[in-house]
MARSELUM-665661 format. One record per residue (C-alpha): residue in three letters; y, z, x. Coordinates in steps of 0.1 Angstrom, whole numbers, plus 2048, in hexadecimal, padded with zeros to 3 digits. Example, Ala and Ser with C-alpha at 12.3 -4.5 7.8 and 13.67 -1.06 7.14 Angstrom:
// MARSELUM-665661
ALA7D384E87B SER7F5847889 
***
This chain:
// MARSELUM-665661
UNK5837184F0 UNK59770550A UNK5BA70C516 UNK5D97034FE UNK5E66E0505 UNK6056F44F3 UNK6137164E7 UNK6317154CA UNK64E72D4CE UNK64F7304A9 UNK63974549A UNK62373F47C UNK63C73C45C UNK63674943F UNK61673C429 UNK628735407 UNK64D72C3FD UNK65C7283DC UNK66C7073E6 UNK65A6E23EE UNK66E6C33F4 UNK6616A23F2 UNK671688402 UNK668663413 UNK659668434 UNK67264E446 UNK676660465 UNK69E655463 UNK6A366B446 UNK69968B44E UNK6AF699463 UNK6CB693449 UNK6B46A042E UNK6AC6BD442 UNK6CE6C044C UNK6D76C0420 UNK6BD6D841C UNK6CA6F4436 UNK6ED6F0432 UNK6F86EA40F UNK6D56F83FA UNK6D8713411 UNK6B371341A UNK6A9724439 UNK69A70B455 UNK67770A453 UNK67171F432 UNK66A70541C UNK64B6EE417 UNK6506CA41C UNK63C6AB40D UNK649689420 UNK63866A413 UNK646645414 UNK65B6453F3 UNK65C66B3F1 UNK65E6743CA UNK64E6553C2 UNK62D6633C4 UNK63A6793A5 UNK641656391 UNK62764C377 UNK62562337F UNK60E60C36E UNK60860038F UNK60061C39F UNK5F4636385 UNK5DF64E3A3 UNK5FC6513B2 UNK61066A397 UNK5EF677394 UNK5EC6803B6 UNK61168F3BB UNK60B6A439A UNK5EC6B13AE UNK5FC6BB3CD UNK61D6CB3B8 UNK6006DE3A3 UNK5F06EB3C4 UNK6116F63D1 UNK61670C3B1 UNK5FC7193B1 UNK5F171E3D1 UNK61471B3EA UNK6297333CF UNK6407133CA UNK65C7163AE UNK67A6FD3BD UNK66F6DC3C0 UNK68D6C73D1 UNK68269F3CF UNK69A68C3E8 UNK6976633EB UNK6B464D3FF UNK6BF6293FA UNK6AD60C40C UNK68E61D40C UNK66F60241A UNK6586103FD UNK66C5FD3E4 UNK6705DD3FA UNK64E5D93FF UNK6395CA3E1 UNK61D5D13EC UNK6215F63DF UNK63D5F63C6 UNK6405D53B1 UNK6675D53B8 UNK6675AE3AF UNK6565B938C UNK66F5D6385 UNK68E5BF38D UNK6825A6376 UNK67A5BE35B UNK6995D8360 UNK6B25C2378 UNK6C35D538F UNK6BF5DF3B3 UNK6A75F43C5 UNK6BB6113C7 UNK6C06123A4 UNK69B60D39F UNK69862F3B8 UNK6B06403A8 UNK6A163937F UNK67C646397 UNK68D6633A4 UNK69867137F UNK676665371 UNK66667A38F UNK67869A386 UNK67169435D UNK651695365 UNK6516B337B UNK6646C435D UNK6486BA348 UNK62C6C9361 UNK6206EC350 UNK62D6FB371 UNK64C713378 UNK65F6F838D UNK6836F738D UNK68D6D0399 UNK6A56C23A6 UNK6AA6A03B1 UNK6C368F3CB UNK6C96693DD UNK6D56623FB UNK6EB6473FE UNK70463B41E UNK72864441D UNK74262C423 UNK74063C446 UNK71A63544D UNK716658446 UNK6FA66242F UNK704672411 UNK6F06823F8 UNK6F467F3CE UNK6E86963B5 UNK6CE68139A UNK6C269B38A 
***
C-alpha cells in the first residue's frame, strides 16, 4: 500500500445512529441546517447520518412522474432501519430550491396549473406528503419535518411542517 495522501484527526464515528436527516444537497444550506440540527435539536456534531440529495425529501414523494423515485427513498430509509439502527428521521427542504425550478425533474409548470400556487407551497404540500409516507412505512420512525425560509433579515429561518 502506498503512503497516505491524508490522515483525519477524527476518529472513526460510530457505525449506527438512531437519527438520519434528509435534506437537499445545495451546498448553501447546510451549514444552517447543520447549524439547526446541533443547536436547537440538540444533536451532537457528527452523530447523525445524513442523506443530501437535490430536493432532499422529495425522493420520499410518490409522483406520477417519477414513481422510482419514492421507491428508491423508501429503500434507502428501509436499509437505515434496518441495518444503521435509524428511529428519528428529520426531513429538512428550504425555499427556492433549483429541483423545483427546473422541469426537467419536477413538472412545476404542471403542478401550478393543476394546484396554483407557488413553488414553495408546492415544497411545502411535498414535505408533509414525504413524512405521511414515512409514517406509513412499517418501520419505527419518528418524523419530523421542517422548511427553511429567509427572514426578513436574510437570515435563514427554519418552520416546523410536520
Amino acid at each position: 500500500m502506498s503512503e497516505p495522501l491524508y490522515v483525519a484527526a477524527a476518529p472513526l464515528g460510530a457505525a449506527t445512529s438512531p437519527v438520519l436527516v434528509v435534506a437537499c444537497s445545495k451546498h448553501a444550506y447546510l451549514p444552517a441546517t447543520r447549524e439547526f440540527l446541533e443547536r436547537r435539536l440538540e444533536l451532537v456534531e457528527g452523530r447523525y447520518h445524513l442523506l443530501a440529495v437535490p430536493g432532499g425529501p422529495q425522493l420520499l414523494v410518490v409522483s406520477e412522474h417519477l414513481p422510482k423515485f419514492a421507491w428508491v427513498g423508501g429503500r434507502w430509509l428501509r436499509f437505515a432501519s434496518e441495518r444503521l439502527g435509524v428511529t428519528r428521521v428529520i426531513l429538512v427542504a428550504h425555499e427556492g430550491c433549483l429541483w423545483y425550478e427546473d422541469e426537467r425533474f419536477v413538472p412545476a409548470l404542471l403542478h401550478r396549473l393543476r394546484h396554483g400556487g407557488s413553488a414553495a407551497d408546492h415544497q411545502r404540500e411535498d414535505l408533509r406528503r414525504a413524512a405521511a409516507a414515512l409514517r406509513e412505512l412499517a418501520a419505527p420512525f419518528t418524523t419530523e419535518a421542517y422548511f427553511i425560509a429567509r427572514a426578513a433579515d436574510g437570515r435563514l429561518a427554519f418552520h416546523r411542517e410536520a
